[in-house]
C-alpha positions in Angstrom: -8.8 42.6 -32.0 -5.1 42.0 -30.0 -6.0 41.2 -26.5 -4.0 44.2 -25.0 -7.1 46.3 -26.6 -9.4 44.7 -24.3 -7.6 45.2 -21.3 -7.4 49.0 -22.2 -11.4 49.2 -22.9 -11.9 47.2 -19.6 -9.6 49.0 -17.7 -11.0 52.3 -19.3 -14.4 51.0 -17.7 -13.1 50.1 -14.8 -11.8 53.4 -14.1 -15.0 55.5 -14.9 -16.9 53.5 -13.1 -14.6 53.8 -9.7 -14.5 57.7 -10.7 -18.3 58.1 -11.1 -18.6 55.8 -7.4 -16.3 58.7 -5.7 -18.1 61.2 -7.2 -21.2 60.2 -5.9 -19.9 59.4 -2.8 -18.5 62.7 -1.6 -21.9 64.8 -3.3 -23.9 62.6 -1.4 -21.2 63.6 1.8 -21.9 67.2 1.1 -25.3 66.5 0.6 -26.1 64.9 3.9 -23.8 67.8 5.9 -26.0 70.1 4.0 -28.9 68.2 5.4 -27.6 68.6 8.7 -26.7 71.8 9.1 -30.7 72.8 7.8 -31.7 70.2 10.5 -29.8 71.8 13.2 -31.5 75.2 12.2 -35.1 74.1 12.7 -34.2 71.8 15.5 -33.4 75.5 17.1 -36.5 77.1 15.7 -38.7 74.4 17.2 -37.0 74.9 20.8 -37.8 78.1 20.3 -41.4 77.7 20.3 -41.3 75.7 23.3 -44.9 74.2 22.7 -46.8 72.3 25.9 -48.7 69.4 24.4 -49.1 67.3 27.6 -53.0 66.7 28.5 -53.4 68.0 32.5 -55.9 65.4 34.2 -58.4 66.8 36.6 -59.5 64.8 39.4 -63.3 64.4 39.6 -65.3 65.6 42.4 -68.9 65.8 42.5 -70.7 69.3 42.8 -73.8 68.2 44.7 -72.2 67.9 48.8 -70.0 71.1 48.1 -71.1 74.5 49.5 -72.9 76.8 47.1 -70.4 79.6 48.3 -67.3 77.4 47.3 -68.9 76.0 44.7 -69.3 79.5 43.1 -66.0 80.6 43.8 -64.2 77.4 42.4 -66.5 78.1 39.0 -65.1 81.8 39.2 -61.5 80.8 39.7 -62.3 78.2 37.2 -63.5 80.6 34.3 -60.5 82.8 35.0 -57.4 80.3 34.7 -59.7 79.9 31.6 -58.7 83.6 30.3 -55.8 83.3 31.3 -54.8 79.9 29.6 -56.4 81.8 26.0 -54.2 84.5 26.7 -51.3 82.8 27.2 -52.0 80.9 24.5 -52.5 83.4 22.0 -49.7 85.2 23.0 -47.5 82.0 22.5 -49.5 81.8 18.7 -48.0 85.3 17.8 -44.5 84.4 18.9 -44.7 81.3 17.1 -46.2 83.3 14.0 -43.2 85.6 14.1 -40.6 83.2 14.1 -42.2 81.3 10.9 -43.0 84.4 9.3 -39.3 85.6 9.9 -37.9 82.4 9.8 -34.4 82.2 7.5 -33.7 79.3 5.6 -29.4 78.0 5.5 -28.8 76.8 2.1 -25.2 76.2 1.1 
């Protein structure tokens, strides 16, 4: 075989190898901005549900030198917040179910 057929095969190689690199490259470009652009989209769903994880501590007191009077009305006041803390929490649950269940997905 003449040695300018090797430099054509080689070259030839060469070539398809740099043109399967690009390739790659730039589906891996549009890829990624794909990626983004999805990632943006639940990043805005998630602010959306605005979720409170943070623990609130509660400093302890004891019950037995309080006033039975006081004592009752902290339990009352107590047990309400309580209600009111499910409700608010349920009423956060059925937002948060609307915006998965209606959720929209980007796809490009």
């Amino acid at each position: 075989m003449p040695w300018w057929s090797w430099l054509l095969i080689w070259s030839g190689l060469t070539l398809g190898s740099l043109a399967v690199l690009v390739w790659s490259g730039l589906r891996l470009y549009r890829k990624s901005l794909g990626a983004l652009c999805a990632f943006e989209a639940l990043a805005d769903q998630v602010a959306a549900l605005n979720v409170d994880v943070s623990p609130r501590p509660e400093e302890f007191r004891p019950a037995v030198f309080m006033d039975l009077a006081g004592l009752r009305h902290e339990v009352e006041q107590r047990e309400a917040e309580r209600v009111h803390r499910r409700q608010v929490r349920r009423d956060g649950r059925i937002v948060r179910g609307k915006l998965i269940r209606n959720a929209r997905y980007v796809t490009r």
